[in-house]
C-alpha positions as CSV (number, residue, x, y, z in Angstrom):
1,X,3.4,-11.9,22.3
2,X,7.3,-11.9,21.0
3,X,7.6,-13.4,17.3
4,X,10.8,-15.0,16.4
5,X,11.5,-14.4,12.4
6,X,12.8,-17.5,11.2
7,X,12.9,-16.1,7.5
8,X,12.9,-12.8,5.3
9,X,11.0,-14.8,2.4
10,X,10.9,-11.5,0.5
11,X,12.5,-8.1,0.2
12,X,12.1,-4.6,-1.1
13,X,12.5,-5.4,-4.9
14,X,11.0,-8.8,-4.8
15,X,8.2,-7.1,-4.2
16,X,8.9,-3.8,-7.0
17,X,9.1,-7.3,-9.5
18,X,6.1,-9.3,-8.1
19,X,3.6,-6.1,-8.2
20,X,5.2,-5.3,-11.9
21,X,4.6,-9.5,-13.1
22,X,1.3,-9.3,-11.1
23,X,-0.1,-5.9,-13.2
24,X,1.3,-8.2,-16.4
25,X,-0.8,-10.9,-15.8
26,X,-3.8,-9.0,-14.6
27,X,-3.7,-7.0,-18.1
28,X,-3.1,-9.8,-19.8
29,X,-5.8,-12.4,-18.5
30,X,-8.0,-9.6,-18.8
31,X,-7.0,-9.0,-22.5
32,X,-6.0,-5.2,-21.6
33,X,-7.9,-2.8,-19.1
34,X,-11.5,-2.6,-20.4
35,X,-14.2,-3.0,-17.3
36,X,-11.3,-4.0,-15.0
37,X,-11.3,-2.3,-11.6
38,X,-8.9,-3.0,-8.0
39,X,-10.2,-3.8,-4.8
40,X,-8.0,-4.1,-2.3
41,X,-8.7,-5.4,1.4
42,X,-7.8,-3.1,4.3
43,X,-5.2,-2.5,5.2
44,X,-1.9,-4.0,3.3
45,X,-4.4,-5.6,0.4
46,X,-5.4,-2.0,-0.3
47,X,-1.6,-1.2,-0.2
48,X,-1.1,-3.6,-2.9
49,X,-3.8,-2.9,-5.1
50,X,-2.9,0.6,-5.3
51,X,0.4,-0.1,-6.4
52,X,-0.8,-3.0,-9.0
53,X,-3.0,0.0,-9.9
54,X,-0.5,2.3,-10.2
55,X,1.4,-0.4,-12.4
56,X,-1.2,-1.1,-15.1
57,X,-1.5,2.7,-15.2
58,X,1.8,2.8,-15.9
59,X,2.0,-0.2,-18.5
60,X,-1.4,0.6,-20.3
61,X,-1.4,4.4,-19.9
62,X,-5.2,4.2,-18.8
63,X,-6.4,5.0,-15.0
64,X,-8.0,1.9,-13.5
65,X,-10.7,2.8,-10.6
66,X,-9.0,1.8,-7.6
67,X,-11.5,0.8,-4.2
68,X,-10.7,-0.2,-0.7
69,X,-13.3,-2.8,0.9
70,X,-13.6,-3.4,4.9
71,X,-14.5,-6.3,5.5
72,X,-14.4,-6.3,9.5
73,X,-18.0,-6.7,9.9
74,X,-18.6,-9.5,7.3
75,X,-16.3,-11.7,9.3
76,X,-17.3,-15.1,10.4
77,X,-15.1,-14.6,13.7
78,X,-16.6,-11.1,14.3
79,X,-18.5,-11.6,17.9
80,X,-15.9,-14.5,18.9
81,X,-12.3,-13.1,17.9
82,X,-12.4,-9.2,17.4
83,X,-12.9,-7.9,20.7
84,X,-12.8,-3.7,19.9
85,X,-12.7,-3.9,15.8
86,X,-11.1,-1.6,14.0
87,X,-12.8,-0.9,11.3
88,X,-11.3,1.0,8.3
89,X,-13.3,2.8,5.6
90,X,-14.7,1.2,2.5
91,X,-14.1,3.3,-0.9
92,X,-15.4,1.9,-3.9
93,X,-16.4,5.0,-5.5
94,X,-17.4,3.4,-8.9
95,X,-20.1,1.1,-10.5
96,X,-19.1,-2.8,-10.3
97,X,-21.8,-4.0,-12.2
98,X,-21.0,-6.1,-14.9
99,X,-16.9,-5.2,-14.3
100,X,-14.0,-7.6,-13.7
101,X,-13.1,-7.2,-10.4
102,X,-9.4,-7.8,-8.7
103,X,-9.7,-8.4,-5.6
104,X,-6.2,-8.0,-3.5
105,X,-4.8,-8.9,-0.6
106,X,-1.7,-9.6,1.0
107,X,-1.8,-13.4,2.3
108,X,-4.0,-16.2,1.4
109,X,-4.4,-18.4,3.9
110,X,-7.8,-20.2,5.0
111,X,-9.6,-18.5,3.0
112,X,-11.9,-16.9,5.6
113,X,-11.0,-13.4,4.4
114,X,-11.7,-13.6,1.0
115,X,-15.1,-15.3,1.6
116,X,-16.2,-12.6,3.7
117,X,-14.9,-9.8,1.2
118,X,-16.4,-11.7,-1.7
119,X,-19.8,-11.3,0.6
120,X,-19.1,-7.4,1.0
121,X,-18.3,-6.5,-2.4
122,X,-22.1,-8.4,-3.3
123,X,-23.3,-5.9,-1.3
124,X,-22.0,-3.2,-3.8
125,X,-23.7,-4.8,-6.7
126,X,-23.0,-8.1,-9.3
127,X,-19.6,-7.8,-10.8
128,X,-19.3,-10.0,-14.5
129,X,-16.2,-11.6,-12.6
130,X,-14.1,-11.6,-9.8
131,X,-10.1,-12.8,-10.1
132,X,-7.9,-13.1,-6.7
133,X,-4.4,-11.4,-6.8
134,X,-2.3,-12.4,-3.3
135,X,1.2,-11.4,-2.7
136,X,1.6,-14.7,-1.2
137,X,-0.3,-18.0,-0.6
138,X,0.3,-19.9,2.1
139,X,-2.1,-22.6,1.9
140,X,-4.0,-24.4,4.7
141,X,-7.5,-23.4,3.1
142,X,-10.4,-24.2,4.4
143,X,-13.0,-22.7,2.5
144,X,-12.7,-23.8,-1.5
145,X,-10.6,-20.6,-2.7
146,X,-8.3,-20.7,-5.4
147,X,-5.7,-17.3,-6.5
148,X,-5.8,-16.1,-9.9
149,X,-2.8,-14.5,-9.5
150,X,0.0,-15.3,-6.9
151,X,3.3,-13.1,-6.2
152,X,4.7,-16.3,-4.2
153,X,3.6,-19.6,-2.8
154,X,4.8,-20.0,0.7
155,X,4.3,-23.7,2.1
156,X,4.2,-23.2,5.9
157,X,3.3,-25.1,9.3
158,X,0.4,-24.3,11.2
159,X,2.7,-22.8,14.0
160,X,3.8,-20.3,11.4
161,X,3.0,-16.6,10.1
162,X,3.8,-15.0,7.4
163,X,3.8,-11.4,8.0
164,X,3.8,-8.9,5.8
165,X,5.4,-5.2,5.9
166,X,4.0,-2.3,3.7
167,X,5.7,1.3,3.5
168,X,2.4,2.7,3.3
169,X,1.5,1.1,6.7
170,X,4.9,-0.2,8.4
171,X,7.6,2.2,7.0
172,X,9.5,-0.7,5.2
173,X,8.9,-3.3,2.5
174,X,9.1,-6.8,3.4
175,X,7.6,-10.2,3.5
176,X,8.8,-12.2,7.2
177,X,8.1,-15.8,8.2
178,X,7.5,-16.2,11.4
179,X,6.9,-18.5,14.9
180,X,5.9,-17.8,17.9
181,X,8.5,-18.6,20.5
């Protein structure tokens, strides 16, 4: 299937800035770094909360556990959809018991995703709260999901995608709109 990019809706450094203003907020909402842990969703959501990490670390001068959650098998569209899953690991190598949570990902969209990470991570124990950082929102929801923090809002048709491009996984940094042909 051949995509046709109608847009580079972010580059490189938009990025650098929206991961720096992102780790701001975070810190801030959560009046500093005490009980805060990252969560990010495989594969670019873990991406991103390793660099948000990485950020606060930098701000705050205090390590914040990082985790990576799989959600492949907690998705509604498991059976139907995913022919031969691939699943990824899931890391969270620390208590989330009464911590605040950040949940990452890359794109919000329906909201599908974050439903079934939000049932994963209940499987790891009951967290005092859970905020949503995306890089971008797209909207179109259909479950009742709202961002706590948003690196862009993107308004785009149903015929669109918005794709995004991680060094860690794709070799370059960028955010794409795109349509199928």
């Amino acid at each position: 299937m051949d995509l046709k990019i109608k847009a580079e809706i972010l580059s490189e450094t938009d990025i650098r800035r929206i991961v720096t203003r992102l780790a701001h907020e975070i810190v801030e909402r959560n009046r500093g770094v005490d009980n805060l842990v990252i969560v990010g969703i495989h594969t670019r959501g873990a991406s991103l909360a390793e660099r948000i990490s990485n950020k606060i670390q930098e701000i705050e001068s205090r390590e914040i556990p990082t985790g990576y959650l799989d959600i492949t098998l907690y998705r509604d569209d498991f059976r139907t959809r995913l022919k031969q899953p691939a699943v990824e690991v899931t890391n969270i190598p620390f208590k989330i018991d009464d911590m605040n949570i950040v949940l990452v990902d890359d794109v919000l969209y329906t909201g599908r995703t974050i439903r079934s990470a939000l049932d994963a991570l209940m499987d790891f124990g009951r967290p005092a709260r859970i905020y949503l950082a995306v890089l971008v929102d797209r909207g179109h929801r259909e479950l009742p999901i709202r961002p706590d923090f948003v690196g862009k809002n993107i308004p785009t048709s149903i015929g669109e995608e918005v794709r995004v491009l991680m060094k860690e996984v794709d070799e370059e940094d960028k955010v794409l709109l795109v349509e199928e042909p």
